[in-house]
Predicted model as a PDB file, atoms N, CA, C, CB and O in Angstrom, pLDDT in the B-factor column:
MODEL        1                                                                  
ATOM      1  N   UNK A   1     112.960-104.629-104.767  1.00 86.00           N  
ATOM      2  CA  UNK A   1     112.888-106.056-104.636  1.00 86.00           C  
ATOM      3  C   UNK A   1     113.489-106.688-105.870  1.00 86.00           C  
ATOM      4  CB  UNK A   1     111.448-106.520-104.421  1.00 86.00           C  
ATOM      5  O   UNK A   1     113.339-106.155-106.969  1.00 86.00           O  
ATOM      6  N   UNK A   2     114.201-107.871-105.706  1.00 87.00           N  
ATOM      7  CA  UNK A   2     114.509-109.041-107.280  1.00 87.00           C  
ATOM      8  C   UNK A   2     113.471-108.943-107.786  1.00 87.00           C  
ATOM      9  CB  UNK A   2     114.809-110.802-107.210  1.00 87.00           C  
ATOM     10  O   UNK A   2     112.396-108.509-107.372  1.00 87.00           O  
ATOM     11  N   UNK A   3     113.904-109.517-109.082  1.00 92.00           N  
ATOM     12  CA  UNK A   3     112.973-109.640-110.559  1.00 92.00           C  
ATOM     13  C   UNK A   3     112.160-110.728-109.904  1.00 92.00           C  
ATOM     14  CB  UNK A   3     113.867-110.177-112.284  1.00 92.00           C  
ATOM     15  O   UNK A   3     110.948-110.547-110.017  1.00 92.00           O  
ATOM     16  N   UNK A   4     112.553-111.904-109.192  1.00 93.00           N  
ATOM     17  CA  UNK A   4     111.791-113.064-108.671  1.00 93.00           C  
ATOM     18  C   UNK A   4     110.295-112.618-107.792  1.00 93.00           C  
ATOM     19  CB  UNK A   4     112.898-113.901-107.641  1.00 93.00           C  
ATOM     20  O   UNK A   4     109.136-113.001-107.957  1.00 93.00           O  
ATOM     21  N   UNK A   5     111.009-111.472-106.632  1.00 91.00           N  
ATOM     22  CA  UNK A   5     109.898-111.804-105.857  1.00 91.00           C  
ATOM     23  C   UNK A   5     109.286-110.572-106.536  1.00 91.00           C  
ATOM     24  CB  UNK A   5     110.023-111.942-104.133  1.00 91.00           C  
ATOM     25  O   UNK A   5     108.538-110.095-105.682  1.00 91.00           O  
ATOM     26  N   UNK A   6     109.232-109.893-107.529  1.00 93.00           N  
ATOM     27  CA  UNK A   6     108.163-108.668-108.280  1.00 93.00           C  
ATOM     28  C   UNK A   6     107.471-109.940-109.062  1.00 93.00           C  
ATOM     29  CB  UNK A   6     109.044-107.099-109.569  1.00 93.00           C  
ATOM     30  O   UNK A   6     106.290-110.171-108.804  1.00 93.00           O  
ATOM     31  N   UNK A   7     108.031-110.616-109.829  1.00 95.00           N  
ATOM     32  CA  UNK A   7     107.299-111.628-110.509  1.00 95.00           C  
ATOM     33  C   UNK A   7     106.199-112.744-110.414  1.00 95.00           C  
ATOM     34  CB  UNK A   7     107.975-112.075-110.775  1.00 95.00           C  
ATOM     35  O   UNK A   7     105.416-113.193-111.251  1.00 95.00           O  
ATOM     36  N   UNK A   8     106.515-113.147-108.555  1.00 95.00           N  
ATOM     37  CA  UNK A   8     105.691-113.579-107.850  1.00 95.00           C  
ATOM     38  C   UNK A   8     104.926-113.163-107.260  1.00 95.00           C  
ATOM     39  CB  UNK A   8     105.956-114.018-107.376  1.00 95.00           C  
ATOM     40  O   UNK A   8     104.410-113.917-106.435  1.00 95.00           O  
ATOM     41  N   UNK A   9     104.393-111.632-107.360  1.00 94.00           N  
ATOM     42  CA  UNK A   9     103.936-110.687-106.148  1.00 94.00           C  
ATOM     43  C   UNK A   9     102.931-110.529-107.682  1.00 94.00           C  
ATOM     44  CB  UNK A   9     105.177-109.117-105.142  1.00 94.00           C  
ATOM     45  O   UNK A   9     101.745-110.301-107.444  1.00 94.00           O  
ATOM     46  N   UNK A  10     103.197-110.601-108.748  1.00 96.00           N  
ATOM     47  CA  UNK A  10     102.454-110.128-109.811  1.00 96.00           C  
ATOM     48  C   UNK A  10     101.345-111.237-110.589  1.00 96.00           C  
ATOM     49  CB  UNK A  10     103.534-109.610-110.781  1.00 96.00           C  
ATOM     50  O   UNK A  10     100.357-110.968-111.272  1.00 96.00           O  
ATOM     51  N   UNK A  11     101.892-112.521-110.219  1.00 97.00           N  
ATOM     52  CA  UNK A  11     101.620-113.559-110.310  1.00 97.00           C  
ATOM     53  C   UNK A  11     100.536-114.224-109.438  1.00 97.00           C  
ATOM     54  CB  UNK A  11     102.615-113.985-110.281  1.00 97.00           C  
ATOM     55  O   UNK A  11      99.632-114.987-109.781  1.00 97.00           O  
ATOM     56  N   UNK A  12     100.878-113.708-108.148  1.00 95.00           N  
ATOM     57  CA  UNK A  12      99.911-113.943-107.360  1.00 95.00           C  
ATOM     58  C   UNK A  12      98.177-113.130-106.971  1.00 95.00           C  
ATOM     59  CB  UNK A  12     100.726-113.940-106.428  1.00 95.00           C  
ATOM     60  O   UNK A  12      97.063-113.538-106.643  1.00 95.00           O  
ATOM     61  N   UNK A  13      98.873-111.719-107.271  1.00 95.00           N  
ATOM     62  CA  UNK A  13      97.641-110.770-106.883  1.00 95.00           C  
ATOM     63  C   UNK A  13      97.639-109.431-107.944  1.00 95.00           C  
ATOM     64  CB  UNK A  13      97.833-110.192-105.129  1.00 95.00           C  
ATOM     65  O   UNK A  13      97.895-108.279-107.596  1.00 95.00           O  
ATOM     66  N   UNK A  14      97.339-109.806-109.119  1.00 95.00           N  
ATOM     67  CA  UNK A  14      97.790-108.781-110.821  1.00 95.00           C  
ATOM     68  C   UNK A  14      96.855-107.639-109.940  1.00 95.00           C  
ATOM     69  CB  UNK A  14      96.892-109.512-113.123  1.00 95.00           C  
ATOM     70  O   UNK A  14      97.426-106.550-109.877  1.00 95.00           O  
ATOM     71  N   UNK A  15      95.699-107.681-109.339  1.00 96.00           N  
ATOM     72  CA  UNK A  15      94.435-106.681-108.996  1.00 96.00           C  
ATOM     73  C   UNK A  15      95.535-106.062-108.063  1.00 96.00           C  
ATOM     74  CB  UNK A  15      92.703-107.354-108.209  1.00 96.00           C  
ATOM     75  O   UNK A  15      95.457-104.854-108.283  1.00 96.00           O  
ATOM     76  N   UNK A  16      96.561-106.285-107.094  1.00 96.00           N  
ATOM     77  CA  UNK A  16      97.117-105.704-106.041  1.00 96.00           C  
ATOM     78  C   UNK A  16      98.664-105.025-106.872  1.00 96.00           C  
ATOM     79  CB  UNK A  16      97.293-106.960-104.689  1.00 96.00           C  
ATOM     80  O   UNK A  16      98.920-103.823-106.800  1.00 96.00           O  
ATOM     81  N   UNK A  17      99.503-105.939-107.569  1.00 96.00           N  
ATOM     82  CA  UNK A  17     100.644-105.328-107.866  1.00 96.00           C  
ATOM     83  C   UNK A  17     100.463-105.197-109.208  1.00 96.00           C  
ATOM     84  CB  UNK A  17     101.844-105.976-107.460  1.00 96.00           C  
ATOM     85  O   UNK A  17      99.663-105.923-109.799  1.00 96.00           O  
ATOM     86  N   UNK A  18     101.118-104.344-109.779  1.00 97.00           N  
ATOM     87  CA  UNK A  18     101.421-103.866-110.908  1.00 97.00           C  
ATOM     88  C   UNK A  18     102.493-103.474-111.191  1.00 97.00           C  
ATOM     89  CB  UNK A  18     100.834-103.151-111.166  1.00 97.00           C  
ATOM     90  O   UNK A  18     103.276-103.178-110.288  1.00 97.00           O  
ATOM     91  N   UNK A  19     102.890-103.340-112.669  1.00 97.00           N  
ATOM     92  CA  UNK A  19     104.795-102.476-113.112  1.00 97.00           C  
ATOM     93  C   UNK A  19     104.057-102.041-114.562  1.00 97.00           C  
ATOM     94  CB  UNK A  19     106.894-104.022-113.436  1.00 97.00           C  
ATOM     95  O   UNK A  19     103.380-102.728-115.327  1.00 97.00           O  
ATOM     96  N   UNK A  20     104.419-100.753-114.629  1.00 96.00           N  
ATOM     97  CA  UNK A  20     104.327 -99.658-115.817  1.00 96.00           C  
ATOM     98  C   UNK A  20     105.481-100.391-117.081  1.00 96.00           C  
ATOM     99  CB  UNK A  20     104.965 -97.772-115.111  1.00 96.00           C  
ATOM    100  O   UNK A  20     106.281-101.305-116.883  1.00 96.00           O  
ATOM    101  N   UNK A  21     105.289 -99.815-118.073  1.00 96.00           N  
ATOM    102  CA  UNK A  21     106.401 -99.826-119.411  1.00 96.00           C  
ATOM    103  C   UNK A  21     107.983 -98.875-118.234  1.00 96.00           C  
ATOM    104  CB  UNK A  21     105.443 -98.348-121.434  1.00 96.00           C  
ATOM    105  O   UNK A  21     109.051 -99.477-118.118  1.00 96.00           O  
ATOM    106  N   UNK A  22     107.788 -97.494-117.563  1.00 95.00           N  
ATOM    107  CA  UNK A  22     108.574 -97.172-117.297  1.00 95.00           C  
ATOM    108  C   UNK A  22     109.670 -97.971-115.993  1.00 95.00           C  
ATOM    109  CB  UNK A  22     108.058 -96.131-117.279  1.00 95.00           C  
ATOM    110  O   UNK A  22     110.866 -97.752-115.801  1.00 95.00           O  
ATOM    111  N   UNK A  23     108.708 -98.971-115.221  1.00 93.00           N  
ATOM    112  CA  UNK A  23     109.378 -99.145-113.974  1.00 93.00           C  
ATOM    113  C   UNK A  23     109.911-101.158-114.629  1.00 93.00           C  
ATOM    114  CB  UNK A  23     107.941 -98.798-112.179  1.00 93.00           C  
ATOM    115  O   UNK A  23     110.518-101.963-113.923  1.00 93.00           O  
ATOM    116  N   UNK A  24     109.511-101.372-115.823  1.00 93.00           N  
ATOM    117  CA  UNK A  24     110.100-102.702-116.153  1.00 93.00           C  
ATOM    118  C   UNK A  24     111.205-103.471-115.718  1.00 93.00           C  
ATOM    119  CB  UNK A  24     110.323-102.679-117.168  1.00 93.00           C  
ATOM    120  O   UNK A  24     111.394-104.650-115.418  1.00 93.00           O  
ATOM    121  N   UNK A  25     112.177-101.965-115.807  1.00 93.00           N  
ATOM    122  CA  UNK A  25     113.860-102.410-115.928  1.00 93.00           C  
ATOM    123  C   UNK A  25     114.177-102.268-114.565  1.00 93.00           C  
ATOM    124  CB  UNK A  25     114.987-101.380-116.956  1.00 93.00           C  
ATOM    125  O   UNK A  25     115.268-102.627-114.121  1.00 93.00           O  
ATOM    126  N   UNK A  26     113.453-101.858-114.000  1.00 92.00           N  
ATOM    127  CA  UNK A  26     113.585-101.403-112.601  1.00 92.00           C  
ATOM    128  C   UNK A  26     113.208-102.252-111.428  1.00 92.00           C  
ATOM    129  CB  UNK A  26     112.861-100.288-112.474  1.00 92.00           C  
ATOM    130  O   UNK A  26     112.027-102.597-111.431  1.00 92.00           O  
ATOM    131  N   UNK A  27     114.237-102.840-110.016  1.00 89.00           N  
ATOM    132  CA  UNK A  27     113.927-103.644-109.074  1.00 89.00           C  
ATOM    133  C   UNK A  27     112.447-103.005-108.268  1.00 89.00           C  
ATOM    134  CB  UNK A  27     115.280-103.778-108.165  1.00 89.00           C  
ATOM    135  O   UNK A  27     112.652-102.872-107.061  1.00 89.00           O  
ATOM    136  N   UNK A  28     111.330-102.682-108.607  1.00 90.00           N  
ATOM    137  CA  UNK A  28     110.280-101.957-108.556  1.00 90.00           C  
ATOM    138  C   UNK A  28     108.934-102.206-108.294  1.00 90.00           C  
ATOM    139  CB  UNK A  28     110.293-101.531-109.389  1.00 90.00           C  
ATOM    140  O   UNK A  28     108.285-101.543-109.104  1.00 90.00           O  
ATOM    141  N   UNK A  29     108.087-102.935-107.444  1.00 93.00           N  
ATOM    142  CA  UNK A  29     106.728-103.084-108.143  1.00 93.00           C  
ATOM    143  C   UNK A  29     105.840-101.705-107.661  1.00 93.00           C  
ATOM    144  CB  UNK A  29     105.917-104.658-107.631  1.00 93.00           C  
ATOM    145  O   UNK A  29     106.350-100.843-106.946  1.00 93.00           O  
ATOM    146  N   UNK A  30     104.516-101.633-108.131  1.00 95.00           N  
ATOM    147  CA  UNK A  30     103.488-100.456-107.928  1.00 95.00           C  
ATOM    148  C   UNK A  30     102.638-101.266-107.152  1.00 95.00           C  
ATOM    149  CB  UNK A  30     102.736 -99.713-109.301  1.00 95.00           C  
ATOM    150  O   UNK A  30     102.531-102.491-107.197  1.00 95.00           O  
ATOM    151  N   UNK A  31     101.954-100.337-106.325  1.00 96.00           N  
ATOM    152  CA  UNK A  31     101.095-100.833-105.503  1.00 96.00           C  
ATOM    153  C   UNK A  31      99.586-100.451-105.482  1.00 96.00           C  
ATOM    154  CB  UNK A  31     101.613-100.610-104.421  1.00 96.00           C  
ATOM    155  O   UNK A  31      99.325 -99.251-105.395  1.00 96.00           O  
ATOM    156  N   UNK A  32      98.826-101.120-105.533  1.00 96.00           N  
ATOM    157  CA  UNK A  32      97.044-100.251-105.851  1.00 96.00           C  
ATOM    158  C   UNK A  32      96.463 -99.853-104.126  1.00 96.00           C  
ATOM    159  CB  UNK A  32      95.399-101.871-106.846  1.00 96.00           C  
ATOM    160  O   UNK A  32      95.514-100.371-103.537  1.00 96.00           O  
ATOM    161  N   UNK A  33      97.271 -98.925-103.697  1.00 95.00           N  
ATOM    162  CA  UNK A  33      96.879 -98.937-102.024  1.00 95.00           C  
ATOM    163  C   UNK A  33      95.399 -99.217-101.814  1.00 95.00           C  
ATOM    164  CB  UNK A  33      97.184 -97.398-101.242  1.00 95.00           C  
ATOM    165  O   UNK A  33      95.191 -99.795-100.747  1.00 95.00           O  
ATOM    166  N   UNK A  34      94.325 -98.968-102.532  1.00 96.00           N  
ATOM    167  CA  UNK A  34      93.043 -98.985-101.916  1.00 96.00           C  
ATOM    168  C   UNK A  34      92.433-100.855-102.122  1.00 96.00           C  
ATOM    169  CB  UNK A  34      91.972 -97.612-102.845  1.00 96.00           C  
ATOM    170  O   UNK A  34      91.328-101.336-101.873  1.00 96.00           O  
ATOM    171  N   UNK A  35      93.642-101.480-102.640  1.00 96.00           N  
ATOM    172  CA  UNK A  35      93.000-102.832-102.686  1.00 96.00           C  
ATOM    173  C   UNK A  35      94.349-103.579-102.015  1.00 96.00           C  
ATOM    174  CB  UNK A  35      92.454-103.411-104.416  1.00 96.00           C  
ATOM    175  O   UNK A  35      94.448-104.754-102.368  1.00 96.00           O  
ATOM    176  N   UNK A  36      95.541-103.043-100.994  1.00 95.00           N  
ATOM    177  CA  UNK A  36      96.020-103.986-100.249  1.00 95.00           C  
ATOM    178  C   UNK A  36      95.590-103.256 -99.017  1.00 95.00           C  
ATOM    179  CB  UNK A  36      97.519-104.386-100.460  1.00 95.00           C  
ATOM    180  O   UNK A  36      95.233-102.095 -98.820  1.00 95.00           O  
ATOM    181  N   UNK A  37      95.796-104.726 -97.938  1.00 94.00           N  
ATOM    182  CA  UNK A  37      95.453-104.451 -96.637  1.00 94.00           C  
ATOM    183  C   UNK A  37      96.939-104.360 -95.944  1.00 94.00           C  
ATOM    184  CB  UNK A  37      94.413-105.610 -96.016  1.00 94.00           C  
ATOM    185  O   UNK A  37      97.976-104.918 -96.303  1.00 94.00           O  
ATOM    186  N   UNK A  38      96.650-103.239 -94.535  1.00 94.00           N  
ATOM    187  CA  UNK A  38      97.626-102.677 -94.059  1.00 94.00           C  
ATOM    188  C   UNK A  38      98.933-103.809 -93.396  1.00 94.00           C  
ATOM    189  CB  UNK A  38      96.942-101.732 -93.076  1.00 94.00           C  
ATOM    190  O   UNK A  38     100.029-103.431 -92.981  1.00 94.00           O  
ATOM    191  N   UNK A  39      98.513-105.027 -93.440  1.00 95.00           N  
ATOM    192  CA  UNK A  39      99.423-106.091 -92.953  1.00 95.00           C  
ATOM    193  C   UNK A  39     100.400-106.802 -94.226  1.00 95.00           C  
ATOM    194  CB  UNK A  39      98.420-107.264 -92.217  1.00 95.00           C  
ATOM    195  O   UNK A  39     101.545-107.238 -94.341  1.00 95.00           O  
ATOM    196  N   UNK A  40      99.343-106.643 -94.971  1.00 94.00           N  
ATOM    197  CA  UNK A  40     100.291-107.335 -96.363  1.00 94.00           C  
ATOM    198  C   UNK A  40     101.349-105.963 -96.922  1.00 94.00           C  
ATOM    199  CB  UNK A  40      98.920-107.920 -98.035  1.00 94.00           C  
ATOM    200  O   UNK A  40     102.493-106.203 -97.308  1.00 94.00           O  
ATOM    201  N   UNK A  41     100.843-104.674 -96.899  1.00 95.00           N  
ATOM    202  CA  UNK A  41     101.439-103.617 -96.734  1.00 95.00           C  
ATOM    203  C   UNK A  41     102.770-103.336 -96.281  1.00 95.00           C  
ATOM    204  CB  UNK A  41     100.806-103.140 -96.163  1.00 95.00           C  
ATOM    205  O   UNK A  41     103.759-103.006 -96.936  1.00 95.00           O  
ATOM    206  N   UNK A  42     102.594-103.567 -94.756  1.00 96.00           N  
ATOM    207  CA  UNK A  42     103.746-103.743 -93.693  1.00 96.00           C  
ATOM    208  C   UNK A  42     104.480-105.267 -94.220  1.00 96.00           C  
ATOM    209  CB  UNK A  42     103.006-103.826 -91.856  1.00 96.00           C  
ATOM    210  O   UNK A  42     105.533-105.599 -93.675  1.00 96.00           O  
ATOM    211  N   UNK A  43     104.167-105.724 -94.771  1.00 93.00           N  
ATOM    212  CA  UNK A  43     105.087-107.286 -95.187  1.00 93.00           C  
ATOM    213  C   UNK A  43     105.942-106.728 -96.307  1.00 93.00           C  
ATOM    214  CB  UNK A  43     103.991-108.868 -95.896  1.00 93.00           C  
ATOM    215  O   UNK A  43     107.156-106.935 -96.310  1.00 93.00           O  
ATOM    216  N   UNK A  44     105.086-105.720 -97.674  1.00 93.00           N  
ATOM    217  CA  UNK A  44     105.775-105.633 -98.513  1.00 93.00           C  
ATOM    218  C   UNK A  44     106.692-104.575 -98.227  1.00 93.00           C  
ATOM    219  CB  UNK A  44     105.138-105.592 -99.522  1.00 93.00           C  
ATOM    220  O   UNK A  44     107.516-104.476 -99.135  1.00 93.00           O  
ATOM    221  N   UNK A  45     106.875-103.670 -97.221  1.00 94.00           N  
ATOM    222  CA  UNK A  45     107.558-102.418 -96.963  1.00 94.00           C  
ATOM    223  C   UNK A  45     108.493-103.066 -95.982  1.00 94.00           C  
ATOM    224  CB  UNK A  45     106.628-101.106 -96.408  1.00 94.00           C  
ATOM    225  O   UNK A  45     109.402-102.282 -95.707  1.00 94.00           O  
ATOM    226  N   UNK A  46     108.604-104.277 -95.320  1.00 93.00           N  
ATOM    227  CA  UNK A  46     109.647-104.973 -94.878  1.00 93.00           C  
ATOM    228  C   UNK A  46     110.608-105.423 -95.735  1.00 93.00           C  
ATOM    229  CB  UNK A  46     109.257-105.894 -94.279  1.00 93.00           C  
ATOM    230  O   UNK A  46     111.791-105.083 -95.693  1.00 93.00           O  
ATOM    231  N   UNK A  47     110.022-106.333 -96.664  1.00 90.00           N  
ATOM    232  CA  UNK A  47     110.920-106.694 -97.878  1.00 90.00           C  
ATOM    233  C   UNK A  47     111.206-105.831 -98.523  1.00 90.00           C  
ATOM    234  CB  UNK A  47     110.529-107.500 -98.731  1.00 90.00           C  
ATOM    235  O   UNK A  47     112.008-106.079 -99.424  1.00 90.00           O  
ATOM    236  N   UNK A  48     110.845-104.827 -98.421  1.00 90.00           N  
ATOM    237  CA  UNK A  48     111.890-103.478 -99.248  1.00 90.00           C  
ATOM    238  C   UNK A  48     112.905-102.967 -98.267  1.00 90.00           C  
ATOM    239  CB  UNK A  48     110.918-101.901 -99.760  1.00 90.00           C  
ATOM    240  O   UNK A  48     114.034-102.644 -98.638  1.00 90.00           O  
ATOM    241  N   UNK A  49     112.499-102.890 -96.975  1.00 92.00           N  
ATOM    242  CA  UNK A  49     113.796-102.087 -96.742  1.00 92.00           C  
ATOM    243  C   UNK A  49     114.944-103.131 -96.358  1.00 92.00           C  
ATOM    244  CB  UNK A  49     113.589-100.933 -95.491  1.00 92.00           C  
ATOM    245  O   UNK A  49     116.087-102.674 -96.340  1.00 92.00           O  
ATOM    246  N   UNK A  50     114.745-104.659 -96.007  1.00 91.00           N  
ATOM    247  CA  UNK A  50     115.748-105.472 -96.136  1.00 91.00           C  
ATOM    248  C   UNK A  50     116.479-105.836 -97.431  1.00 91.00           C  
ATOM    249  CB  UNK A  50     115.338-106.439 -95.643  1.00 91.00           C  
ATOM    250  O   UNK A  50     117.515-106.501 -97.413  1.00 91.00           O  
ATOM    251  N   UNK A  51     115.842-105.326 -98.695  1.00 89.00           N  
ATOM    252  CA  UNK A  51     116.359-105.573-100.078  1.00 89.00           C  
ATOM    253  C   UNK A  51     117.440-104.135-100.039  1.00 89.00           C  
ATOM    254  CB  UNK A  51     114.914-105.607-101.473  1.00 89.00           C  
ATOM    255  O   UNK A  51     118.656-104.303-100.126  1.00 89.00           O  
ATOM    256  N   UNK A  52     116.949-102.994 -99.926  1.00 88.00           N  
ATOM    257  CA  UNK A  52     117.285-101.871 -99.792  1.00 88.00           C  
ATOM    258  C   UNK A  52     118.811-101.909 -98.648  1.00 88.00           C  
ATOM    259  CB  UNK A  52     115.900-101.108 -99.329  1.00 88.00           C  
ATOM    260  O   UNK A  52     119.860-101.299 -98.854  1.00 88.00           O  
ATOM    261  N   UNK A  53     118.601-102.517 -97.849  1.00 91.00           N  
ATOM    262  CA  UNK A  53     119.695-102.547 -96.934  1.00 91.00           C  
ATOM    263  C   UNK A  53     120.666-103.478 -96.592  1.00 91.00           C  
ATOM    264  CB  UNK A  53     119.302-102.361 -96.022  1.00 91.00           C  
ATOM    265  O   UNK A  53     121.580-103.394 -95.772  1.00 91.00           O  
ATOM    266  N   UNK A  54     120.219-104.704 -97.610  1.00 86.00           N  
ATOM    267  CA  UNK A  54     121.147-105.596 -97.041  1.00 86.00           C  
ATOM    268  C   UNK A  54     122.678-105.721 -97.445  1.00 86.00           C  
ATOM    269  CB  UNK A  54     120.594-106.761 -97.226  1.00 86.00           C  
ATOM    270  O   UNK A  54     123.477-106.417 -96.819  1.00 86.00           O  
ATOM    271  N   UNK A  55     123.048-104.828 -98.771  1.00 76.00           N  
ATOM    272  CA  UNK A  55     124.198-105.172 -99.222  1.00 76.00           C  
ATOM    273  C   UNK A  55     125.172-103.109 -98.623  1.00 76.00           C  
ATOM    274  CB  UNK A  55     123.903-105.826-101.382  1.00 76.00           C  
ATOM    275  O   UNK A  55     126.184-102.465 -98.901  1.00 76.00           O  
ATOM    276  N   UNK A  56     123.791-102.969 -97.631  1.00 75.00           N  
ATOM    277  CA  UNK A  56     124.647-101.039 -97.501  1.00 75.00           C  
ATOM    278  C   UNK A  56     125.283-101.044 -96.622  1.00 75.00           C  
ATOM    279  CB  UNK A  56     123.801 -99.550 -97.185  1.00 75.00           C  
ATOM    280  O   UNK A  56     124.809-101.692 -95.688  1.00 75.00           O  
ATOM    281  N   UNK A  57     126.410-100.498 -96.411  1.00 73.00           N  
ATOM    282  CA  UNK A  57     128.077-100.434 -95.250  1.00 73.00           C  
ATOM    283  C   UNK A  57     127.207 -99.965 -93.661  1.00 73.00           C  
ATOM    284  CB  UNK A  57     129.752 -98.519 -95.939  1.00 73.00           C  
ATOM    285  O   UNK A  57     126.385 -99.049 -93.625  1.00 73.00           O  
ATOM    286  N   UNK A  58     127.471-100.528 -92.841  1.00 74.00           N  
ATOM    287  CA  UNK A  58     127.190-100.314 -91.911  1.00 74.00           C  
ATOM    288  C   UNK A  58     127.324 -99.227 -91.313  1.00 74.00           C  
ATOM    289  CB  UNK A  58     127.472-100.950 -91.511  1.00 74.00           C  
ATOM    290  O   UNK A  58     128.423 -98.690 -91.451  1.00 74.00           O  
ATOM    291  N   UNK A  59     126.488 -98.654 -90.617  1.00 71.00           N  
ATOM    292  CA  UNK A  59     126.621 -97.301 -90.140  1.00 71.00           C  
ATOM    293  C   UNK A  59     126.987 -97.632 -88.467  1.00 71.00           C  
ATOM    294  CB  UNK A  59     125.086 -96.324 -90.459  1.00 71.00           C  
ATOM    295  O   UNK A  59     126.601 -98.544 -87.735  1.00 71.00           O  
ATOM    296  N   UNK A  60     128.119 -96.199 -88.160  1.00 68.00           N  
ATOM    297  CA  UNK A  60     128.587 -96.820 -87.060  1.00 68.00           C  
ATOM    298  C   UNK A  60     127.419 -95.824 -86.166  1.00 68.00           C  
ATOM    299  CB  UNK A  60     130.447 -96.718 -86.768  1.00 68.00           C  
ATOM    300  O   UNK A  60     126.905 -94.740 -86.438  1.00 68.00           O  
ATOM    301  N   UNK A  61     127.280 -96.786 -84.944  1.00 69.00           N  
ATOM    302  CA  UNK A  61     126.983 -95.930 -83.868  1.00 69.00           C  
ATOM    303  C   UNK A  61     127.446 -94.748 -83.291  1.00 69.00           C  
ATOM    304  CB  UNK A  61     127.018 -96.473 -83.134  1.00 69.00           C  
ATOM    305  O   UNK A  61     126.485 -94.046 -82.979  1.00 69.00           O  
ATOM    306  N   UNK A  62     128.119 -94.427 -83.121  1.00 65.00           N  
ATOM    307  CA  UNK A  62     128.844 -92.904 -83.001  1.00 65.00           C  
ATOM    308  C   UNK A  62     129.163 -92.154 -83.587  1.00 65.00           C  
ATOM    309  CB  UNK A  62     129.656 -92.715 -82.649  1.00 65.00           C  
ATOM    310  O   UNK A  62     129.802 -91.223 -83.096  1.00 65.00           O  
ATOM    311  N   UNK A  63     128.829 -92.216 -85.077  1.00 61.00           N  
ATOM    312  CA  UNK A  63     128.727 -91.405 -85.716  1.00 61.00           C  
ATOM    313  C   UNK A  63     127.305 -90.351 -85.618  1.00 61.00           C  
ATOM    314  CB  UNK A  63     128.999 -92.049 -86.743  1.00 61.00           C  
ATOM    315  O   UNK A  63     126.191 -90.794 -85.338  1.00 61.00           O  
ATOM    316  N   UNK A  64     127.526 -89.205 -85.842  1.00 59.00           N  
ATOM    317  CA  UNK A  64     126.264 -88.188 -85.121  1.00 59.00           C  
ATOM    318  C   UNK A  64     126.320 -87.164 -86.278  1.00 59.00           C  
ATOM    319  CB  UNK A  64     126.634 -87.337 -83.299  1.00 59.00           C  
ATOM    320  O   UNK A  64     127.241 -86.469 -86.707  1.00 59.00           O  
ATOM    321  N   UNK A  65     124.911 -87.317 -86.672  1.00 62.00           N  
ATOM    322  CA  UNK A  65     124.526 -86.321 -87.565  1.00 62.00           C  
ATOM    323  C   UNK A  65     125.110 -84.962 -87.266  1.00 62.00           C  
ATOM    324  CB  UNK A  65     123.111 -86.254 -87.589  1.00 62.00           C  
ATOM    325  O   UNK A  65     125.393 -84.455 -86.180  1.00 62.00           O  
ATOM    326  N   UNK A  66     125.256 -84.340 -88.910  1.00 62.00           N  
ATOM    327  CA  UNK A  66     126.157 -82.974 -88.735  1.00 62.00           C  
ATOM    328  C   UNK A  66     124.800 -81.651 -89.439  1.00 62.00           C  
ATOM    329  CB  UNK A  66     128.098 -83.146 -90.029  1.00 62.00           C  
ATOM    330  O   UNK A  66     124.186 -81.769 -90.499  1.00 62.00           O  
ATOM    331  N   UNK A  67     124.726 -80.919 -88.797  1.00 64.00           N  
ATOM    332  CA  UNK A  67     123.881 -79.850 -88.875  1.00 64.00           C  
ATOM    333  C   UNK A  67     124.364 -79.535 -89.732  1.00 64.00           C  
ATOM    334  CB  UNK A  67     123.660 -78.968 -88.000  1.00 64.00           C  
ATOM    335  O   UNK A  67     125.594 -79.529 -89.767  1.00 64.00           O  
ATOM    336  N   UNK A  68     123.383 -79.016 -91.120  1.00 64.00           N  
ATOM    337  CA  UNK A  68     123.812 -78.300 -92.257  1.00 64.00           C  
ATOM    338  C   UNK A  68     123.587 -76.354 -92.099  1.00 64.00           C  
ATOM    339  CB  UNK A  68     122.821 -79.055 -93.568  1.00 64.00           C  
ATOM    340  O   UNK A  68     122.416 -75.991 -91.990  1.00 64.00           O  
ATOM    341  N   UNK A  69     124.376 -75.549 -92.095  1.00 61.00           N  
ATOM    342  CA  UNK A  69     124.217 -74.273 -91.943  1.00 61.00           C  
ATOM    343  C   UNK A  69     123.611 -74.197 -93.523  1.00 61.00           C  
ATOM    344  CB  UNK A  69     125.636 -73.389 -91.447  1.00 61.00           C  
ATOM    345  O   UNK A  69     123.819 -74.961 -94.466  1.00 61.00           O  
ATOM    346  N   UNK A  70     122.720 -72.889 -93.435  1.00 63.00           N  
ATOM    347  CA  UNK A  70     122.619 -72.218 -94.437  1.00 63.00           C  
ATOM    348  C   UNK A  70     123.341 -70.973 -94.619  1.00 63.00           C  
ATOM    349  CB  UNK A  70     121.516 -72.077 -94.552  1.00 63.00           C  
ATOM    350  O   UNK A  70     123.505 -70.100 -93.767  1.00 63.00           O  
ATOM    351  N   UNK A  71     123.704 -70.982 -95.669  1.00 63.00           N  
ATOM    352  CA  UNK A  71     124.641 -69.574 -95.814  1.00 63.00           C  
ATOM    353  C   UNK A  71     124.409 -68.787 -97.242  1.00 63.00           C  
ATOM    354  CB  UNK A  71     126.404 -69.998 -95.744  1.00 63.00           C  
ATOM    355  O   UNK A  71     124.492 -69.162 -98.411  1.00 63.00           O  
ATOM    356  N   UNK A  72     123.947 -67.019 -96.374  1.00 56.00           N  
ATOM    357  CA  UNK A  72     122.784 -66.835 -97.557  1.00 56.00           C  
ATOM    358  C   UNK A  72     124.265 -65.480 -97.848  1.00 56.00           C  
ATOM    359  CB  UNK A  72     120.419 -66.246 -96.996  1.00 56.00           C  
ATOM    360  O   UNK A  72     124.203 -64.691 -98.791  1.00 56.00           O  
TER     361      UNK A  72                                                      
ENDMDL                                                                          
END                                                                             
């Protein structure tokens, strides 16, 4: 997620989100699972994967996964 909406997510509920010294620099927040509920959950794991996906090349439809052999 932006620095904005980690800042507002931290701002709003410090008991629910959190960021370490290590994840600072990082588009990142932490989550205290046993004090969010599974809807605000599903809200924040939406806004990640639309942050996560909105600027990635489109994947075409016909393109079809390629089986990786192992070769021992």
């Amino acid at each position: 997620m932006d620095f904005d909406d980690r800042a507002e997510l931290l701002a709003a509920d410090p008991d629910v989100y959190y960021v370490t010294d290590h994840y600072a620099g990082y588009n990142a927040v932490l989550v205290r699972l046993s004090r969010i509920n599974s809807n605000v959950l599903q809200d924040l794991l939406g806004m990640a994967h639309k942050f996560v996906t909105r600027n990635a090349a489109p994947r075409s439809p016909a393109r079809k996964h390629r089986k990786v052999s192992s070769r021992k």
